[in-house]
C-alpha positions in Angstrom: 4.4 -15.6 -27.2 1.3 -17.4 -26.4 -1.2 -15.3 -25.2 -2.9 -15.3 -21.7 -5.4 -13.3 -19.6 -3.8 -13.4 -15.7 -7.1 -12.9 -14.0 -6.5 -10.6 -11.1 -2.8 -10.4 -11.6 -2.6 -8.9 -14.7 -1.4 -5.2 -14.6 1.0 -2.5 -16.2 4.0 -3.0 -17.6 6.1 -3.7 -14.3 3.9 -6.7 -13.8 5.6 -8.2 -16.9 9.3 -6.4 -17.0 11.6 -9.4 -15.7 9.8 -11.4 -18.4 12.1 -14.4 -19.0 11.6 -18.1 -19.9 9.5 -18.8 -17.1 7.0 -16.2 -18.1 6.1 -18.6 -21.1 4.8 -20.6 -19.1 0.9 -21.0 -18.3 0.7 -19.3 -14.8 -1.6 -21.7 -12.3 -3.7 -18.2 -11.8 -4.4 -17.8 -15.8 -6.8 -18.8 -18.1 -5.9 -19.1 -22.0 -7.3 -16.0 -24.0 -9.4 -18.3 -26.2 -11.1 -19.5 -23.0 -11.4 -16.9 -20.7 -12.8 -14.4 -23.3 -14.7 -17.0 -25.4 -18.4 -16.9 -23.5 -21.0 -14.9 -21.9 -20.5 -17.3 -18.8 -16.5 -16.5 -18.7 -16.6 -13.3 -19.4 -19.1 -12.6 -16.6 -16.3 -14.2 -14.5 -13.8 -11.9 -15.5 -15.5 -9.3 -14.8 -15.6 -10.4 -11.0 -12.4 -10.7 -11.4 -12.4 -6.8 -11.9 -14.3 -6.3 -8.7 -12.0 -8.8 -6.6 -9.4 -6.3 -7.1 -11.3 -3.0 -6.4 -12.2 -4.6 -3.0 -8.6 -5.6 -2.1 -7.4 -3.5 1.3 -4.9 -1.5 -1.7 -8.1 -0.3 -2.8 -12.0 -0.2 -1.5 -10.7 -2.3 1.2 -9.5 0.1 3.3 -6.3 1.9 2.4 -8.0 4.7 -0.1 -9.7 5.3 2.9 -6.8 5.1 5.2 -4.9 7.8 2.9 -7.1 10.4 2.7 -7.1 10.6 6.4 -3.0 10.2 7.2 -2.9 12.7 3.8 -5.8 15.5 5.8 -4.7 14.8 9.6 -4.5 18.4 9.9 -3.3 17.6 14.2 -7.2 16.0 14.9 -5.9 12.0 14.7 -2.4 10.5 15.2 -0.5 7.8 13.8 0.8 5.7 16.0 1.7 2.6 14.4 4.7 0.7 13.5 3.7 0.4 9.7 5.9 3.7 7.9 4.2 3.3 4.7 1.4 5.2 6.4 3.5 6.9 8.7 5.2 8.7 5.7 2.0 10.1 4.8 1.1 11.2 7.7 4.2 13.2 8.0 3.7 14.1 4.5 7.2 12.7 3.8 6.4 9.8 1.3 9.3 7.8 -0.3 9.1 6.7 -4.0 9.2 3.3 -3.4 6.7 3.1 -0.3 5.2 0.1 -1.2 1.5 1.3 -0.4 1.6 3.7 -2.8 3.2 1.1 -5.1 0.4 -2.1 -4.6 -2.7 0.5 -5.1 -1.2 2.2 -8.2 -0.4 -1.5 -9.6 -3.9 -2.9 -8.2 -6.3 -0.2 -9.5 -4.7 -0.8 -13.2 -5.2 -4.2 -13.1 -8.7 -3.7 -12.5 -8.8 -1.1 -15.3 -6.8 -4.6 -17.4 -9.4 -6.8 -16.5 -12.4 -4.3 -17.4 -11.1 -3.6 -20.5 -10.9 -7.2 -21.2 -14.0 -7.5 -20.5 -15.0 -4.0 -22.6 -12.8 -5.6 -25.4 -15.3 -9.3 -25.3 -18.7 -7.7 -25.1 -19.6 -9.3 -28.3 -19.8 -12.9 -26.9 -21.9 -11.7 -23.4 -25.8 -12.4 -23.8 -27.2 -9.2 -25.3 -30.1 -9.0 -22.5 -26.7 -8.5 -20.1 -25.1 -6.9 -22.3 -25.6 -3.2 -21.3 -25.2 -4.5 -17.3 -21.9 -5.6 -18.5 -20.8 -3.0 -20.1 -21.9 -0.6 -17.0 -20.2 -2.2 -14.8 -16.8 -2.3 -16.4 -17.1 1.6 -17.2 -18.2 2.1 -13.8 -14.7 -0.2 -12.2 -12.7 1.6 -15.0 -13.7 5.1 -14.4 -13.6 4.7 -10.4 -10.0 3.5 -10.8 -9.2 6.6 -13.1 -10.5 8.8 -10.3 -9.0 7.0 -7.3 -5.8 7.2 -9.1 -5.8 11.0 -10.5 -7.1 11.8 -7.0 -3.7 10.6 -5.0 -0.9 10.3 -7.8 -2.3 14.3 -9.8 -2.5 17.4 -8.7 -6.4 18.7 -7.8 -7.9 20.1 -10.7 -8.8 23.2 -9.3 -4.5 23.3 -9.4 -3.2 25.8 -11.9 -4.3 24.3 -15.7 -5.4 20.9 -15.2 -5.0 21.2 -19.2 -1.4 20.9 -18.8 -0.3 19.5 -15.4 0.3 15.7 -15.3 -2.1 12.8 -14.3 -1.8 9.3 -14.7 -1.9 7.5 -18.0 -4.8 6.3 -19.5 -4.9 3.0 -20.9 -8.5 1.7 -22.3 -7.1 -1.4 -24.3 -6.4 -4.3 -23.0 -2.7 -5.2 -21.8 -2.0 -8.9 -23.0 1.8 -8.5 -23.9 4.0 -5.9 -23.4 5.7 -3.9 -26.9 6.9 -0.6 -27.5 2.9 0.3 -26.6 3.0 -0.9 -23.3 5.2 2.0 -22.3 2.6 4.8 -22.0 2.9 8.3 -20.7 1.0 10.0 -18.4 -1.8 12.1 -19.5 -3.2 15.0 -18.5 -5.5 16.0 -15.3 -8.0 17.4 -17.9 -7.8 14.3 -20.1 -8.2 11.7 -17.2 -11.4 13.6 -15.9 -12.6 13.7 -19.1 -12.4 9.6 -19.5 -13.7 9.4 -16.4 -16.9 11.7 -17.2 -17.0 9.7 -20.0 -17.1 6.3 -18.4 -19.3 7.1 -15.6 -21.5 8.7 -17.5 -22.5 6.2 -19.9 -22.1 3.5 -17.4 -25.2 5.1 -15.4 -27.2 5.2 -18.6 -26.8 1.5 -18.9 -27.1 0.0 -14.9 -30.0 -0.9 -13.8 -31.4 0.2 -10.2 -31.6 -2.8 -8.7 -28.0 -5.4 -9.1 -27.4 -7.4 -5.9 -24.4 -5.8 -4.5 -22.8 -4.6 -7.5 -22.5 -1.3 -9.4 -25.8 -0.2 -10.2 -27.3 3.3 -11.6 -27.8 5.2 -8.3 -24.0 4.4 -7.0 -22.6 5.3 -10.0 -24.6 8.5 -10.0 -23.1 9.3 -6.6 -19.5 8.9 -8.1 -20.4 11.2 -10.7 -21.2 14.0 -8.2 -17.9 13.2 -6.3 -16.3 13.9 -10.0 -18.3 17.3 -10.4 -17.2 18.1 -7.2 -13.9 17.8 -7.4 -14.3 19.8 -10.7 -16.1 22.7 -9.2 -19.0 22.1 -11.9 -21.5 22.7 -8.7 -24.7 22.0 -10.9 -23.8 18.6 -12.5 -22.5 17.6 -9.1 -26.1 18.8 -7.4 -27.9 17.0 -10.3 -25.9 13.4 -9.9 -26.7 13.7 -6.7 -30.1 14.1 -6.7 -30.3 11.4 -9.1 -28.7 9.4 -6.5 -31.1 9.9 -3.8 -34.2 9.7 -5.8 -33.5 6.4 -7.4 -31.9 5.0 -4.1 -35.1 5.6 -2.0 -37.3 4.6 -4.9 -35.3 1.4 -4.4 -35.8 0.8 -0.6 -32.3 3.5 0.4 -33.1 5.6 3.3 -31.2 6.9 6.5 -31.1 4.3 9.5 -32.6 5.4 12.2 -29.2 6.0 14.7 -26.2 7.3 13.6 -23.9 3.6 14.6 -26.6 1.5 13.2 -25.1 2.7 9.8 -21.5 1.1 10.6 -19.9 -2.3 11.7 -23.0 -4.2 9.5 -22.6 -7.6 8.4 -24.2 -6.9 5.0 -25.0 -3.6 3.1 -27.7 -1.5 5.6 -30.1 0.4 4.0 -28.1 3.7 3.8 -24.9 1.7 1.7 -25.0 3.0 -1.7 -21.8 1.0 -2.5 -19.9 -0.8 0.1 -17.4 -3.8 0.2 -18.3 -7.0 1.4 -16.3 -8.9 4.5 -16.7 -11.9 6.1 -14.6 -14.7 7.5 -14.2 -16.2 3.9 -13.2 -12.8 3.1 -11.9 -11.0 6.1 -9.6 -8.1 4.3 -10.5 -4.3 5.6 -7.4 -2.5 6.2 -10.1 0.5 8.3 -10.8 -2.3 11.0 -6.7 -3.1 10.9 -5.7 -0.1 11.4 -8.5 1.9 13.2 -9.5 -1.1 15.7 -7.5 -2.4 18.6 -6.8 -5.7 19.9 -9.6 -6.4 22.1 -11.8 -6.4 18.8 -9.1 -8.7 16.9 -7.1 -5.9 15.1 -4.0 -4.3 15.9 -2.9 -2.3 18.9 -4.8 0.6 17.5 -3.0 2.7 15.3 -4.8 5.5 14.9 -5.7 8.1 17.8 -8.3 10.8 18.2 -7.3 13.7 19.6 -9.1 16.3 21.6 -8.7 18.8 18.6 -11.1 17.0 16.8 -14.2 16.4 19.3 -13.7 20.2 19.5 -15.7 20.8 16.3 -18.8 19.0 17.4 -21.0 20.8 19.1 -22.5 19.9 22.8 -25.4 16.6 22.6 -24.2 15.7 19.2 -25.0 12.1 18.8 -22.0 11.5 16.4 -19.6 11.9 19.5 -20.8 8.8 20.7 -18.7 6.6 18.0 -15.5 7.8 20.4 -14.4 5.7 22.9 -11.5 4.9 25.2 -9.4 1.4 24.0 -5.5 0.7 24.3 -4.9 3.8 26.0 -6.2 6.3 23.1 -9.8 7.8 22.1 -10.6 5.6 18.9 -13.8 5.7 16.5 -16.2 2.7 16.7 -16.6 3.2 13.2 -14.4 0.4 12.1 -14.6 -1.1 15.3 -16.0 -4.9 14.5 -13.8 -7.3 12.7 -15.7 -9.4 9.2 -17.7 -5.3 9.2 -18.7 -4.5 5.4 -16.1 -1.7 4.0 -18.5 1.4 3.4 -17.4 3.6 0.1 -20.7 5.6 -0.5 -23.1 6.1 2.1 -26.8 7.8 1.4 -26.0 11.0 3.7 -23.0 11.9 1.4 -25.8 12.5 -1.4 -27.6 14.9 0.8 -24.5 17.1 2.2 -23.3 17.5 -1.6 -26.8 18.2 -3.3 -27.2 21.2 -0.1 -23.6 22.1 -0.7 -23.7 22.3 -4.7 -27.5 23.8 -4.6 -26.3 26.5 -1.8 -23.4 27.4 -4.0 -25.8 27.7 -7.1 -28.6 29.4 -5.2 -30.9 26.6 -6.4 -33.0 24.4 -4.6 -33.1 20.9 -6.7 -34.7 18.2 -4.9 -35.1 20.4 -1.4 -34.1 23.3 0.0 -30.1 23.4 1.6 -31.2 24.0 4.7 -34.0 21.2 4.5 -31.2 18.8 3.7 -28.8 20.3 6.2 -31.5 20.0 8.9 -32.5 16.3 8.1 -28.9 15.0 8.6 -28.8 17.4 11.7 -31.9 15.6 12.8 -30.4 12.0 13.4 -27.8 13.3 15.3 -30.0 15.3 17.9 -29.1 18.7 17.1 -31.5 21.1 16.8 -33.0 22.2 13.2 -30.9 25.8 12.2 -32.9 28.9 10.7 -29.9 29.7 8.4 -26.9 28.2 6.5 -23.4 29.7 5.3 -21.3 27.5 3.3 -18.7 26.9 6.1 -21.1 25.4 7.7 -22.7 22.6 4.9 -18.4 22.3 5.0 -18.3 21.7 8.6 -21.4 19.6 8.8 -19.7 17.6 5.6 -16.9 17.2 7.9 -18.4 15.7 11.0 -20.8 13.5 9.2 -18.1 11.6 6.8 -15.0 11.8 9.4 -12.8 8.8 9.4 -14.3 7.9 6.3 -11.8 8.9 3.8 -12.8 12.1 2.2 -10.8 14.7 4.5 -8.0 15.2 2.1 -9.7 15.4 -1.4 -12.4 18.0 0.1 -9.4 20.3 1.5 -7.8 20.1 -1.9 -11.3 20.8 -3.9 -11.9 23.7 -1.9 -8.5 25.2 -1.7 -7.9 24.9 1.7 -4.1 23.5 3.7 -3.3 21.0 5.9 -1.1 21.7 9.3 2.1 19.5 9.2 1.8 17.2 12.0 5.5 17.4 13.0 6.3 21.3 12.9 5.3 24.9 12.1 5.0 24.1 8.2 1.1 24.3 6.7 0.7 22.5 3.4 -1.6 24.5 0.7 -3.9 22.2 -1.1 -1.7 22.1 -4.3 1.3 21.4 -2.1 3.7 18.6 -4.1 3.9 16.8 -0.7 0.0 15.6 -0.3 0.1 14.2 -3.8 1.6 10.4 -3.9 5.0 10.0 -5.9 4.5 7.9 -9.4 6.3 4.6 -7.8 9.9 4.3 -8.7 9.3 0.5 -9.4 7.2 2.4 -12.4 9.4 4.7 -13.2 12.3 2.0 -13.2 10.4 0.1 -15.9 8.6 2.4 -18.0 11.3 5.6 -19.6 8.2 7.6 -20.7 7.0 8.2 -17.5 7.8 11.4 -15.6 8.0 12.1 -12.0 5.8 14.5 -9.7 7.6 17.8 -8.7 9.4 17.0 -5.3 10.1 13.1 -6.0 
């Protein structure tokens, strides 16, 4: 069978399992292999091709986002929309074949195809771009590997991430499916490992400065998002103080108002990594879901409830993203429609580096409390004298709400999760927060084995 790179299309084995004369066809979508990996010019362009599907609503463009908050509800937001897919989650009642959880398994691996295309043609790139290219395929390849052992794996701090199941990694490029092409999963251990792996030579090699693509100081932030979730406190500190000092040498700071740092036609100066969207490319699943009608989305899905304001306290700035549309308290944070999709914001860095140097009793880069008090600052609370770990964890919390880190920081830190529809609380390791491996996988691949509970 004639060979051919589908650019953006090309995925796991399901992608390719009803193969049958028609398949030998050249797809309109596909370039030739001889072509498309033939030149520094096309292989640059297949490496877009990696970030067009990393910023598709399955991924960065809202529904990783959109998870981790139906996932960490915890009775402070309610679903209210027609969709189930997210409903299910929500409920913590998630079908093998919800086809959410099927598009971003099948999405993120075809970005990990097309980066390790490009990994796999790094001979034929110019050699002064070489190393950029190179990063930024590791960097797309090992934030896939993390997004996908974060929702489809059990946390690593769950019994022996040594043995318990992750996802499978593949780091060769999938051009035709054989006996190969039917992997198995690997383990939680092994997947964190590629990722520390990927990430961390992919930082080595990005420079600072890369329009809006992956560049050193993003890629140092995902790091410490790794470390977190690994408990290794020090690395995690370390990344992200390498985050913050090589973003502000690089023009990064905190805006000045809390909302000036949301609903921005382009990256503000406090976006470490975002997703671009504009009428040309209007996808961001947030706004969708989290707006209402009167700002071009739907009816407003999503509802804040009084439980949540609860945890601010009185004059806090933040409580003025709330406000009252279609009946229901919304967030203004994904308010505006063509609004740039934000994945790593500058204040993350600080809340981990005082959270990982409190828990080491270190002060890299500044003091907890100086960091604590400097996001407390923009917000117009008053400075605090003193710091316990609950509350870095609540300020954490408050700062990143609605953002799409609820879920994995209850699961890092061993906390539970109040079912929305009755008396049951789900532990951090429960099977029912983590995603089902999709049956349309399961269907096609025998090697693969299911998560406890599917």
């Amino acid at each position: 069978m004639k060979k051919h790179i589908i650019i953006g299309l090309l995925g796991l084995v399901t992608v390719f399992s009803s193969c049958n004369d028609e398949l030998f066809l050249t797809p309109f979508q596909s370039i030739d292999q001889s072509l498309a990996l033939s030149n520094d010019a096309n292989v640059k362009s297949v490496l877009i091709g990696a970030y067009a599907e990393t910023r598709s609503v399955a991924l960065y463009g809202g529904r990783l986002q959109l998870y981790s908050e139906m996932l960490g509800s915890n009775g402070e937001i309610r679903w209210e929309g027609t969709f189930n897919q997210p409903r299910e989650m929500f409920n913590k009642a998630i079908v093998v074949n919800n086809s959410f959880v099927e598009g971003t398994w099948a999405a993120a691996y075809r970005a990990i195809n097309v980066s390790n295309n490009v990994l796999g043609a790094l001979d034929v790139v110019n050699e002064a771009d070489r190393d950029r290219v190179k990063g930024e395929a590791l960097f797309l390849r090992g934030s896939m590997f993390f997004e996908l052992i974060k929702l489809y794996g059990l946390p690593y701090v769950a019994g022996s991430p040594s043995t318990n199941l992750g996802v499978p990694l593949i780091l060769t490029p999938t051009r035709e499916v054989n006996e190969a092409s039917f992997v198995s999963r690997n383990t939680v251990a092994e997947v964190y490992a590629q990722i520390l792996s990927d990430l961390t030579e992919a930082e080595t090699l990005l420079p600072p400065s890369n329009r809006f693509l992956a560049n050193s100081y993003a890629t140092a932030a995902q790091l410490s998002r790794v470390y977190l979730q690994m408990e290794r406190f020090g690395d995690a500190r370390d990344a992200a103080n390498r985050a913050i000092v090589e973003a502000e040498a690089n023009g990064k700071r905190l805006v000045t108002g809390f909302m000036d740092a949301f609903n921005t036609e382009g990256n503000s100066v406090e976006d470490l990594f975002a997703i671009a969207v504009n009428t040309q490319d209007p996808a961001n699943d947030m706004f969708t879901f989290y707006s209402i009608a009167e700002f071009g989305a739907r009816d407003g899905d999503v509802a804040i409830l009084d439980s949540h304001l609860e945890n601010y306290e009185d004059n806090d700035l933040r409580l003025g993203q709330f406000y009252q549309g279609a009946g229901e308290r919304r967030t203004a944070k994904w308010r505006d429609q063509f609004r740039n999709v934000k994945v790593i914001r500058l204040t993350e860095m600080y809340l981990t580096r005082a959270e990982a140097n409190f828990r080491e009793g270190t002060a890299i880069g500044a003091t907890p409390l100086a960091d604590i008090n400097l996001i407390r600052a923009r917000v117009g609370l008053p400075a605090k004298t003193s710091l316990t770990l609950d509350e870095i964890l609540l300020e954490r919390r408050l700062e990143l709400a609605h953002e799409g880190h609820i879920i994995h920081d209850v699961k890092r830190v061993r906390g539970s999760i109040n079912d929305n529809t009755g008396p049951e609380v789900f532990p951090f390791d429960s099977p029912r927060m983590v995603f089902p491996i999709p049956q349309r996988e399961m269907d096609a691949n025998p090697n693969l084995i299911q998560n406890a509970g599917y």
